[in-house]
C-alpha positions as CSV (number, residue, x, y, z in Angstrom):
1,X,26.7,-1.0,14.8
2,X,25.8,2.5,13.9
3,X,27.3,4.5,11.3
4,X,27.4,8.2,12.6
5,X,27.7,8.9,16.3
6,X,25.2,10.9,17.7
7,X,26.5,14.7,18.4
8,X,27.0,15.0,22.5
9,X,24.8,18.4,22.0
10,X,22.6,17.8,18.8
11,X,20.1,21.1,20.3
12,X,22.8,23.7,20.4
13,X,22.2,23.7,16.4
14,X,19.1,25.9,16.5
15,X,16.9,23.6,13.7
16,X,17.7,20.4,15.6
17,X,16.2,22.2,18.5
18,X,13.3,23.4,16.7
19,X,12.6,19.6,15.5
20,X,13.1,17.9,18.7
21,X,11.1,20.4,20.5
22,X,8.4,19.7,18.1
23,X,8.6,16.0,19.0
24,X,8.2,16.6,22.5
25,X,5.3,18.7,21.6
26,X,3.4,16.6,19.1
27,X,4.3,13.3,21.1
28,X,3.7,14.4,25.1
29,X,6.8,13.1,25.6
30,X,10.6,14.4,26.8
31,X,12.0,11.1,25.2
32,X,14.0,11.7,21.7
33,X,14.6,8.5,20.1
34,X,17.9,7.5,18.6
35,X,16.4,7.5,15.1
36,X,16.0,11.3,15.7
37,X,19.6,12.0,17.4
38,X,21.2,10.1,14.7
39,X,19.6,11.9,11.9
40,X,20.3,15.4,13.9
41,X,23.8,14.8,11.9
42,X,22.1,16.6,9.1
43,X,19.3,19.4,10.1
44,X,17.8,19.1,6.6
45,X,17.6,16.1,6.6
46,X,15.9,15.7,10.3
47,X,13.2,18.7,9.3
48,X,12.2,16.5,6.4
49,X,11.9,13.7,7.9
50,X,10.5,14.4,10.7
51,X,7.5,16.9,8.9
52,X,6.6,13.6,6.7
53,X,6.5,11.1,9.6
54,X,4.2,14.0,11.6
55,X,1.9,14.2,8.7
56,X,1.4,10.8,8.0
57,X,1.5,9.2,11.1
58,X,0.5,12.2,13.2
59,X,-2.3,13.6,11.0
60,X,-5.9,12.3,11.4
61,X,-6.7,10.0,8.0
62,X,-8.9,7.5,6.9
63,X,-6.5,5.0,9.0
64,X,-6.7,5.2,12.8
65,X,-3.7,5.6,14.5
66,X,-3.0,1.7,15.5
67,X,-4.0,0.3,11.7
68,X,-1.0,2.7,10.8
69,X,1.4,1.2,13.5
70,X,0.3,-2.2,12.2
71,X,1.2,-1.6,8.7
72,X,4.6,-0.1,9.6
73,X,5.6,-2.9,11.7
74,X,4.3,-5.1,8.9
75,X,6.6,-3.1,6.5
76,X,9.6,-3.0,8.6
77,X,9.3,-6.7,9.3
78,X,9.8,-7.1,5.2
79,X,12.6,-4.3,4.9
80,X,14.0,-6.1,7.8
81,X,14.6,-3.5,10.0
82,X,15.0,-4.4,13.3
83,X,15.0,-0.6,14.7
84,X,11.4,0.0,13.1
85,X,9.8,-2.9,14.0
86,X,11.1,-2.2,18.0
87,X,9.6,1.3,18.1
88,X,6.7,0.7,16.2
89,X,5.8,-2.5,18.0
90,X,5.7,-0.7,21.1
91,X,4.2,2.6,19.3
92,X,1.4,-0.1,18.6
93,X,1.3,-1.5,22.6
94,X,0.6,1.9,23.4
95,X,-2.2,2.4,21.0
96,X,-3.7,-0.2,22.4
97,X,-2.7,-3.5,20.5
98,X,-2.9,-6.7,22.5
99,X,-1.4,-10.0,22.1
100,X,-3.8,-11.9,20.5
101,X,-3.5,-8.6,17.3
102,X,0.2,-8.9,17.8
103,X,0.1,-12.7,17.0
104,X,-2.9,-12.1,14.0
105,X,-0.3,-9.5,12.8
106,X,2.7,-11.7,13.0
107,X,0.5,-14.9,11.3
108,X,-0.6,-12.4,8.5
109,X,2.8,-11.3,7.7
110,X,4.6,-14.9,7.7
111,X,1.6,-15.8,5.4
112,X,2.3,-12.7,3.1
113,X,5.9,-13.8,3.1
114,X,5.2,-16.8,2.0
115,X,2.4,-16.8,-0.5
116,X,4.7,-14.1,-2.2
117,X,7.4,-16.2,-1.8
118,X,5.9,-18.9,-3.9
119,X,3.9,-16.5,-6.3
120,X,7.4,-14.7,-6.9
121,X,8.9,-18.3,-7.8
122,X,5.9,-20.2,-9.8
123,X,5.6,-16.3,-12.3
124,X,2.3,-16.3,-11.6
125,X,0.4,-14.3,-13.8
126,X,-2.1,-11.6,-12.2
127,X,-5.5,-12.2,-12.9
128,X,-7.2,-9.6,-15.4
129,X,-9.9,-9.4,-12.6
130,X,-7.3,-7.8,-10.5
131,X,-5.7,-5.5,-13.1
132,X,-7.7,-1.8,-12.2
133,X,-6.8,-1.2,-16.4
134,X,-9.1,-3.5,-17.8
């Protein structure tokens, strides 16, 4: 259950325009996610959001663009956001990720789940191999 209704207009506030106009533009797309239209509640909030997603999602990096939806839906699956991991599973399908990555994916993260899991509960010490200080 959301916790702000989306305004019926969000684009007749001139910044909200700008933003989702940019969206369009950046994603080829008319679609507006409800992310975006709930957030439109606060235009400040919505530019800033939106001009850190564009840069580091949008921007050529050392990461290509499916690695990046990989490691988001990894991340969401661990915040437990539902939301997230919908849009950037099929951000990911549309970037060209198949099944059988989908299913590595999902096998990786139950694995990381647990092996942090028990590593959390045993206090395992880190290695001093593994500590970049020493």
């Amino acid at each position: 259950m959301a916790t702000t209704r989306p305004s019926a207009n969000p684009e007749a506030d001139p910044r909200v325009k700008a933003v989702f106009d940019d969206i369009r533009a950046t994603r080829k797309t008319d679609f507006i996610n409800n992310l975006w239209r709930h957030l439109a509640f606060d235009p400040a909030l919505l530019e800033r959001t939106w001009a850190e997603v564009k840069a580091v999602m949008g921007t050529p990096s050392a990461l290509d663009p499916l690695t990046k939806e990989l490691i988001y839906i990894a991340v969401s699956v661990a915040n437990a956001c539902s939301y997230c991991v919908h849009s950037h599973t099929a951000a990911a399908k549309a970037k060209g990720m198949t099944p059988a990555q989908h299913g590595e994916l999902l096998a990786i993260v139950a694995l990381a789940g647990k092996t942090n899991q028990l590593a959390t509960a045993l206090q395992v010490p880190v290695d001093e191999v593994f500590d970049a200080l020493r």
